[in-house]
Residue frames as qw, qx, qy, qz and C-alpha x, y, z in Angstrom:
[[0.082, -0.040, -0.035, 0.995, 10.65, -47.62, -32.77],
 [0.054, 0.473, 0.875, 0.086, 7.46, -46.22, -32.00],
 [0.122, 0.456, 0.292, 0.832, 6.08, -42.97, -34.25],
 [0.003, -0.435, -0.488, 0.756, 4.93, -40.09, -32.41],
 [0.176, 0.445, 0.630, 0.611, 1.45, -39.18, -33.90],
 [0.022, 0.435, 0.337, -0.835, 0.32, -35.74, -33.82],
 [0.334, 0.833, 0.365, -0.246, -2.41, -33.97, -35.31],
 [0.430, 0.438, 0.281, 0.738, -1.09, -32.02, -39.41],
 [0.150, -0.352, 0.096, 0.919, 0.02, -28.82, -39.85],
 [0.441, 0.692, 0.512, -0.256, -1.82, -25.98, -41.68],
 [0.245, 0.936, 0.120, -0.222, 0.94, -24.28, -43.20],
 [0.760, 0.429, -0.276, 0.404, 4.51, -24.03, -45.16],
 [0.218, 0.682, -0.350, 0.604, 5.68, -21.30, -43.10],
 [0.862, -0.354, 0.303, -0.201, 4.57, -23.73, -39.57],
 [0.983, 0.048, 0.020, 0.178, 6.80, -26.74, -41.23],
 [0.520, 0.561, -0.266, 0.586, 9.70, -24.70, -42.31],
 [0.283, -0.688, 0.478, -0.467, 10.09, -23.01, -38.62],
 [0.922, -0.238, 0.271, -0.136, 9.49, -27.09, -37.15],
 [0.961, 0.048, 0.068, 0.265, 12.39, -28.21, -39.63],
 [0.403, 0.620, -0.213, 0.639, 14.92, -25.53, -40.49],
 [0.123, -0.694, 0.157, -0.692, 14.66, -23.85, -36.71],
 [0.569, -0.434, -0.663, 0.219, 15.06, -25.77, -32.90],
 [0.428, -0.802, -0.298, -0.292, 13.46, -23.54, -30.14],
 [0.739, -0.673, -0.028, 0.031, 15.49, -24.70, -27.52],
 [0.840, 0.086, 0.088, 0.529, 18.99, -24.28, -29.32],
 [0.267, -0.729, -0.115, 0.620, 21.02, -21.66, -28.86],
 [0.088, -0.123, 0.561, 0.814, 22.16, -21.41, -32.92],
 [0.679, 0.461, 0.107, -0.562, 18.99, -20.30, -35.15],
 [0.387, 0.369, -0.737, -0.413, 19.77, -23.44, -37.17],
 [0.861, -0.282, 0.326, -0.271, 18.32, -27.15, -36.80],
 [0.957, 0.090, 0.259, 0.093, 19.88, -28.71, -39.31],
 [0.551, -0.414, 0.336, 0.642, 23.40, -29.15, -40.86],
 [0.178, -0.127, 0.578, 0.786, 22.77, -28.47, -44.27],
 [0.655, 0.501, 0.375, -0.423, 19.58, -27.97, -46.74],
 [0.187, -0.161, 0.635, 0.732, 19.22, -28.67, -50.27],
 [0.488, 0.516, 0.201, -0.674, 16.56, -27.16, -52.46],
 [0.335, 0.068, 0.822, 0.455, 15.57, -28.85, -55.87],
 [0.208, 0.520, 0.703, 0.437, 13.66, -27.36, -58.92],
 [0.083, -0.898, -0.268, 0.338, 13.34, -23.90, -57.08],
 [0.415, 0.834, -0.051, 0.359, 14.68, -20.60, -58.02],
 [0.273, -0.728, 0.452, -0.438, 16.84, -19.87, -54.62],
 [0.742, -0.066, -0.622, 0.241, 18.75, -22.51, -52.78],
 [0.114, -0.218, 0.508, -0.825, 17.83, -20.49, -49.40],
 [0.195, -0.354, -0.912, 0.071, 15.40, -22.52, -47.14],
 [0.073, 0.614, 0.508, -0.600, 13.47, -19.49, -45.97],
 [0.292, 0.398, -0.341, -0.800, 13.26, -17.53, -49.67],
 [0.320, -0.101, -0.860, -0.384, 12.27, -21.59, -51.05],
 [0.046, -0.382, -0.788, 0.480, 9.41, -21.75, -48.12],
 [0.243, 0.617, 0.187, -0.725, 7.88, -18.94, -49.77],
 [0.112, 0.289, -0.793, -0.524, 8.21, -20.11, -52.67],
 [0.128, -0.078, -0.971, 0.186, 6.10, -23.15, -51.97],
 [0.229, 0.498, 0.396, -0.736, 3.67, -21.00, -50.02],
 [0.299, 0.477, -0.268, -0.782, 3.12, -18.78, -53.27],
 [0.069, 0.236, -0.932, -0.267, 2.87, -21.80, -55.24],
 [0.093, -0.143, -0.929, 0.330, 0.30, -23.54, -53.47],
 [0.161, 0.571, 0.453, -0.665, -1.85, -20.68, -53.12],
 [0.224, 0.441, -0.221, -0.840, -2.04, -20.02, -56.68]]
């Protein structure tokens, strides 16, 4: 297998649309399931902000 390397991201709320969200699919979902650890919310878009906030403070 040979990694596709791309140039980093700048932002939480860039990764979270790239993993939670496929473009080209017709469901707004990418993946089957999520799980959230040490947050307050086990929602992937309320824990993405999280994070964000987090970071920035």
């Amino acid at each position: 297998m040979v990694p596709n390397v791309t140039r980093g991201g700048a932002s939480f709320k860039g990764a979270a649309a790239y993993y939670l969200h496929d473009k080209e699919a017709e469901a707004n979902v990418r993946v089957a399931w999520t799980e959230t650890v040490n947050l307050i919310t086990t929602d992937p878009d309320k824990a993405m902000r999280v994070m964000a906030a987090t970071a920035m403070a």
